[in-house]
C-alpha positions as CSV (number, residue, x, y, z in Angstrom):
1,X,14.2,-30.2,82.9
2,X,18.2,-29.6,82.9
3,X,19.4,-28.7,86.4
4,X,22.2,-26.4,86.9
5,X,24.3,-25.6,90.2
6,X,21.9,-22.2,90.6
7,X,18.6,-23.8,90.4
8,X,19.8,-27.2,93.0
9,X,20.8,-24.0,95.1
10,X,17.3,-22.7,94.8
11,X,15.3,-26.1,95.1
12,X,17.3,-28.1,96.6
13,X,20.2,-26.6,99.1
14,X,18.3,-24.3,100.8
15,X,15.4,-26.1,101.1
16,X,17.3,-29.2,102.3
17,X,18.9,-27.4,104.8
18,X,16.2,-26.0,105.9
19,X,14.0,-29.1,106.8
20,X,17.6,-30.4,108.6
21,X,16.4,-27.5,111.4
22,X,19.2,-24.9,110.0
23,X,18.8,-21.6,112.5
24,X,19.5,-19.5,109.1
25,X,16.2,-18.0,106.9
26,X,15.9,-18.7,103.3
27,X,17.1,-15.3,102.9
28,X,20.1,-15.7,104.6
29,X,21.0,-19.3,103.3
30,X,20.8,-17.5,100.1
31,X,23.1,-14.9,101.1
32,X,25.8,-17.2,102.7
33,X,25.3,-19.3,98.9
34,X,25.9,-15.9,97.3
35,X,29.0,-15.2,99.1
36,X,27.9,-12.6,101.5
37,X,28.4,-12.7,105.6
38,X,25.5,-13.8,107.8
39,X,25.0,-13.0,111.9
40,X,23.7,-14.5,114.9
41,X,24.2,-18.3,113.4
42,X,26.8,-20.6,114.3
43,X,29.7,-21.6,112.2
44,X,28.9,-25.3,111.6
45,X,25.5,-23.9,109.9
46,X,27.6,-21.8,107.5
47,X,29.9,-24.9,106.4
48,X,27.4,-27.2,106.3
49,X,25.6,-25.2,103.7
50,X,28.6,-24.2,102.0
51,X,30.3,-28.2,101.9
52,X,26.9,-29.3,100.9
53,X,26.9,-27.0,97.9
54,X,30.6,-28.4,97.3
55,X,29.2,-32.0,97.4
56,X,26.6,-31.2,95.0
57,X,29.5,-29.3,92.7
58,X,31.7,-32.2,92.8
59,X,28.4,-34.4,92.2
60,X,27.8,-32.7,89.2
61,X,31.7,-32.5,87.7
62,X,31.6,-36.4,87.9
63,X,27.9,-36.5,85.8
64,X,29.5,-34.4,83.0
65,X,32.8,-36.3,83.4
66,X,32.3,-40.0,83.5
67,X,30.5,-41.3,80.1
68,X,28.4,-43.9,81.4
69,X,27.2,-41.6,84.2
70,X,26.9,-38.3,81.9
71,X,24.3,-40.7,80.0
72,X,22.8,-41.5,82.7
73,X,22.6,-38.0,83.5
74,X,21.8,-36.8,80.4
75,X,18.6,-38.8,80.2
76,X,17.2,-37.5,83.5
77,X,17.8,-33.7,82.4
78,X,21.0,-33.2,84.6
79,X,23.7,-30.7,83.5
């Protein structure tokens, strides 16, 4: 399976963030990943999702960038 920054968003973000006792719904994690404004949650929940998604962003930029890691990546479906 090749993973792409929409799917970990899907799987892995939301889900993640979730289990870490996030106030904000699936819904609304999706919304705040979509770009859209959420209510009723602090601030630090919004960044946290959002900087995670960066992490996972830059995560992925150094798979595709560094050869002996895009390999690695590569052979466990990551793009």
């Amino acid at each position: 399976m090749r993973w792409s920054l929409a799917s970990l968003e899907k799987h892995l973000l939301i889900g993640s963030t979730l289990v870490e006792g996030s106030t904000l719904s699936e819904d609304e994690a999706a919304s705040v990943l979509a770009g859209r404004t959420v209510s009723g949650h602090p601030v630090q929940e919004i960044r946290e999702l959002l900087n995670y998604r960066a992490a996972v962003q830059w995560v992925m930029g150094e798979l595709e960038a560094t050869p002996f890691v895009s390999t690695v990546a590569a052979a466990l479906g990551v793009s």
